[in-house]
C-alpha positions as CSV (number, residue, x, y, z in Angstrom):
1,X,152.6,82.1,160.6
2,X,152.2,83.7,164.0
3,X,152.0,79.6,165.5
4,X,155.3,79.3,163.8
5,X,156.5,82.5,165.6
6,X,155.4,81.1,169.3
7,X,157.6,78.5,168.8
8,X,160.5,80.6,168.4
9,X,159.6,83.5,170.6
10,X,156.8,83.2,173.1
11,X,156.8,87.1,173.6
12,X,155.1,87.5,170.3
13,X,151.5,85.9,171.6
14,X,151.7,89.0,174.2
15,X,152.3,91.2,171.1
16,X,149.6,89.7,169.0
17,X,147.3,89.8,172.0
18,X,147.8,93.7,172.6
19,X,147.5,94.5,169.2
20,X,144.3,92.8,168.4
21,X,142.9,94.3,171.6
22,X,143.6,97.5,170.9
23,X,142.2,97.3,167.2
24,X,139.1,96.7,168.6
25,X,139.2,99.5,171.2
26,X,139.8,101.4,168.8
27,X,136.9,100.1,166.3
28,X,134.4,100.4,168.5
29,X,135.0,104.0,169.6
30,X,135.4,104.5,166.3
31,X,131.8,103.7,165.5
32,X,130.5,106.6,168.2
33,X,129.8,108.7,165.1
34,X,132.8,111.2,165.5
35,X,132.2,111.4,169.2
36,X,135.1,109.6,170.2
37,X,138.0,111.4,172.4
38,X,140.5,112.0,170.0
39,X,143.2,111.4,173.4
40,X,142.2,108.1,173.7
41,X,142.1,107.0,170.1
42,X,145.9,108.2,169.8
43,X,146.3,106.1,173.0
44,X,145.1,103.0,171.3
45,X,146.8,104.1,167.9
46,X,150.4,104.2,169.8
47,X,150.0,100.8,171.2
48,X,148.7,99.5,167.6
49,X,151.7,101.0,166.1
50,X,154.3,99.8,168.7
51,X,153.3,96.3,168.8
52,X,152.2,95.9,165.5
53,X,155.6,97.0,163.8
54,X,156.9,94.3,166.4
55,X,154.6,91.9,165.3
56,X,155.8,92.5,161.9
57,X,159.2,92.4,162.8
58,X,158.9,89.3,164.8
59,X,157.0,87.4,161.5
60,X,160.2,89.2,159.0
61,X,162.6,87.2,161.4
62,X,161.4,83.7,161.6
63,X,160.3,83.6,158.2
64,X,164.2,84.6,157.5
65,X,165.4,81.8,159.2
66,X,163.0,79.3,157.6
67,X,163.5,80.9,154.4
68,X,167.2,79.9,154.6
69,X,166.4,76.2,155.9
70,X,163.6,75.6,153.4
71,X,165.2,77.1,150.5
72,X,167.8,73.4,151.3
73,X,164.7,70.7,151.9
74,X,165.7,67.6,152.9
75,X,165.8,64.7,150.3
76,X,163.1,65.2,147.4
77,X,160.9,67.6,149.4
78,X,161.3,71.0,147.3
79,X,162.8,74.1,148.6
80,X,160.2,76.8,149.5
81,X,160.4,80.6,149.1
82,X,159.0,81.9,152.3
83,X,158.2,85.9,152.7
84,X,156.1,87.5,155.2
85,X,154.5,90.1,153.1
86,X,152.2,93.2,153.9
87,X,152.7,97.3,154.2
88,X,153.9,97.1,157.6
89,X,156.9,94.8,156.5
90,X,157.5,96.5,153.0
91,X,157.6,99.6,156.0
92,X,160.8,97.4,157.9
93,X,162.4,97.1,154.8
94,X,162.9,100.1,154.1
95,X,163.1,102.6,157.1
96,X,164.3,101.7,160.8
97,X,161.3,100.5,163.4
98,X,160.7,103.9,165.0
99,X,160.0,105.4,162.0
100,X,158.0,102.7,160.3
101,X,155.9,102.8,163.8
102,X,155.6,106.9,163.1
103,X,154.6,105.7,159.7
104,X,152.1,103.0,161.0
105,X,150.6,105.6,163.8
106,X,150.0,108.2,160.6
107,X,148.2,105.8,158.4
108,X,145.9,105.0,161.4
109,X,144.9,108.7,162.3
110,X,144.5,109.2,158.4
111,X,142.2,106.1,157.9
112,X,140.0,106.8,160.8
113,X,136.9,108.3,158.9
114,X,137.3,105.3,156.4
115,X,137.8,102.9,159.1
116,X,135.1,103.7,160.9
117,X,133.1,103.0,158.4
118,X,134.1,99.4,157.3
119,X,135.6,98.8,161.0
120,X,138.2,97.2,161.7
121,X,142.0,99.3,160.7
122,X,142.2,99.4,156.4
123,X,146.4,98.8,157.3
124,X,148.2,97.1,159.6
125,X,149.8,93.5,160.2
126,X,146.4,91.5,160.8
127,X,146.2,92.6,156.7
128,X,149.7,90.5,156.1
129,X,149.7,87.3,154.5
130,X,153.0,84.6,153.9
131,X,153.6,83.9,150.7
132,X,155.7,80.4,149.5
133,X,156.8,79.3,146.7
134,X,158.6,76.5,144.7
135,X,161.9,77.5,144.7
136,X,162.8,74.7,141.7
137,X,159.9,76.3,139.5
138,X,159.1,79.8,141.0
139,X,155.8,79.2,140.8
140,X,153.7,80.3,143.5
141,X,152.3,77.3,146.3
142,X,148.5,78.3,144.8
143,X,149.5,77.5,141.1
144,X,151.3,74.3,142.3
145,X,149.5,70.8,142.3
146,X,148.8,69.8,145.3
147,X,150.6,67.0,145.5
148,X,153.6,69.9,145.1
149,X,151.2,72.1,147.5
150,X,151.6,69.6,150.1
151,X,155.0,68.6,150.0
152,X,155.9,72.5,150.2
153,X,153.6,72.6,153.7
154,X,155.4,69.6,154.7
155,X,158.9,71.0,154.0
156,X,158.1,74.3,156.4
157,X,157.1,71.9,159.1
158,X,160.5,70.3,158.6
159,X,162.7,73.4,158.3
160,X,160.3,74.8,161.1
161,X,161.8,72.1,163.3
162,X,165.2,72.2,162.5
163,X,165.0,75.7,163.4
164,X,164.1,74.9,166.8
165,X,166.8,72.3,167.3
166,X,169.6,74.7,166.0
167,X,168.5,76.9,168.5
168,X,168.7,74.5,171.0
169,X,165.2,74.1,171.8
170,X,163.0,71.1,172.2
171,X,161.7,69.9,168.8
172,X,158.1,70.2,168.5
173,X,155.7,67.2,168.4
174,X,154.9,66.4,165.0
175,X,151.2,65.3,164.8
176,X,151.2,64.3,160.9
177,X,147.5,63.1,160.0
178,X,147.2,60.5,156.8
179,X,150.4,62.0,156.1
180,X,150.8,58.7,152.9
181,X,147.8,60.3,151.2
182,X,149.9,63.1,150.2
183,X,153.3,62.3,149.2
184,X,154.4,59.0,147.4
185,X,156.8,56.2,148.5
186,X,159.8,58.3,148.1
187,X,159.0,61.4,149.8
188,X,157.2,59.3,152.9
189,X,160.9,57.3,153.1
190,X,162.4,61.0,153.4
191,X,160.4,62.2,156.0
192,X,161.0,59.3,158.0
193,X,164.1,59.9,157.6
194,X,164.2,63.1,158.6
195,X,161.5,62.7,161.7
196,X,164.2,60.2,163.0
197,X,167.1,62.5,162.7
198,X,165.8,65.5,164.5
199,X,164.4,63.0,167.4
200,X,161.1,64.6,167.3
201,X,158.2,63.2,168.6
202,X,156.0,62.4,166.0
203,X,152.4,60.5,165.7
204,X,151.8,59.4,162.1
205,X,148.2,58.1,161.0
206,X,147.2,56.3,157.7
207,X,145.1,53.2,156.2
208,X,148.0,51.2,155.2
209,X,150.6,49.4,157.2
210,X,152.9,49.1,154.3
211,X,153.5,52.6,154.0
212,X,155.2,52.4,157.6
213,X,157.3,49.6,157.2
214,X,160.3,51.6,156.9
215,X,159.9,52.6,160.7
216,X,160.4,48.6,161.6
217,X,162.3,48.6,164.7
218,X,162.6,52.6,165.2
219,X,158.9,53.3,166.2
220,X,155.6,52.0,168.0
221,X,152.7,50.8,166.2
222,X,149.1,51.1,167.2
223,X,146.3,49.7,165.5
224,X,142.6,51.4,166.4
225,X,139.5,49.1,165.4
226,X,136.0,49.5,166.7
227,X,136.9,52.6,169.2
228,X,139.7,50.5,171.0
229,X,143.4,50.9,170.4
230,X,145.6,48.3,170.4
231,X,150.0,47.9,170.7
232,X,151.3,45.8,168.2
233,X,153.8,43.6,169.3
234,X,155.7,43.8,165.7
């Protein structure tokens, strides 16, 4: 999820990056046996709290937007249900930032006795998973098949890189590995499709030419045999 985020805001790696360095700051003074300066673990509490809640908000807002786009896949891919979830975003969702951040710098001077002894923080974004699913069936992405399971993944790379051309950004590179052995004839044809009308860059690999006959005349064909790769002229 946070990968998904660079793409769309290249402040958030900063974020993340203060955030998990403060955690461990914080984890390791934490294990001084209850010597630690109470000054400096409110220090590195504050900055959890600020950043973190931004974190969270940062994750709530791309997942919005690819919510929207992957809830209308393109062609037979299905829709997916996308949610950022965790007690820092159930926080955003219900109070304004400053006071979810008083709410997040509370938990972590309650938690310290506990935390110090698993280490690590017990709450906080690094806890926050994304949760998809189907959006014909409902189901959740872990009780799909994975033929289902893949096409779902798929479909978030897609909306992800729509998003970035409706905000008129360069569309990512797509680098889409045996990409046949996971969706049949039809779906393959619709991501071609699709690849082609965003104007991404894309590298597809797989076993079997046929699969990429579609792509005649639109893309370039490489064939790698015995550590050498080769143009084909076709």
């Amino acid at each position: 999820l946070d990968r998904l985020v660079y793409g769309f805001d290249p402040a958030h790696a900063g974020r993340v990056g203060a955030y998990e360095h403060a955690m461990r700051e914080r984890a390791r003074l934490l294990r001084r046996d209850g010597r630690a300066d109470p000054c400096w673990l409110d220090a590195l509490e504050d900055t959890m709290a600020e950043k973190g809640v931004a974190v969270a908000a940062a994750r709530l807002e791309v997942t919005a937007r690819l919510n929207h786009l992957s809830a209308s896949a393109a062609g037979p891919f299905p829709g997916a249900g996308i949610e950022a979830k965790g007690v820092v975003e159930s926080w955003l969702a219900e109070v304004p930032a400053l006071e979810a951040e008083d709410r997040f710098r509370a938990a972590l001077a309650g938690s310290r006795r506990a935390d110090a002894e698993t280490g690590g923080a017990g709450t906080g974004p690094h806890r926050s998973d994304l949760d998809v699913r189907h959006a014909g069936s409902g189901l959740p992405a872990g009780q799909c098949s994975t033929g289902e399971q893949k096409a779902l993944l798929i479909a978030i790379v897609l909306a992800n890189a729509r998003m970035q051309a409706d905000a008129g950004r360069p569309v990512p590179v797509l680098l889409l590995d045996e990409v046949a052995a996971h969706l049949d004839r039809e779906r393959c044809r619709a991501l071609f499709t699709e690849v082609l009308r965003l104007g991404a860059q894309a590298w597809l690999t797989g076993t079997d030419p046929a699969i990429f006959r579609p792509l005649l005349g639109a893309a370039k064909f490489f064939t790698v045999h015995g550590g050498r790769v080769t143009a084909e002229t076709t």
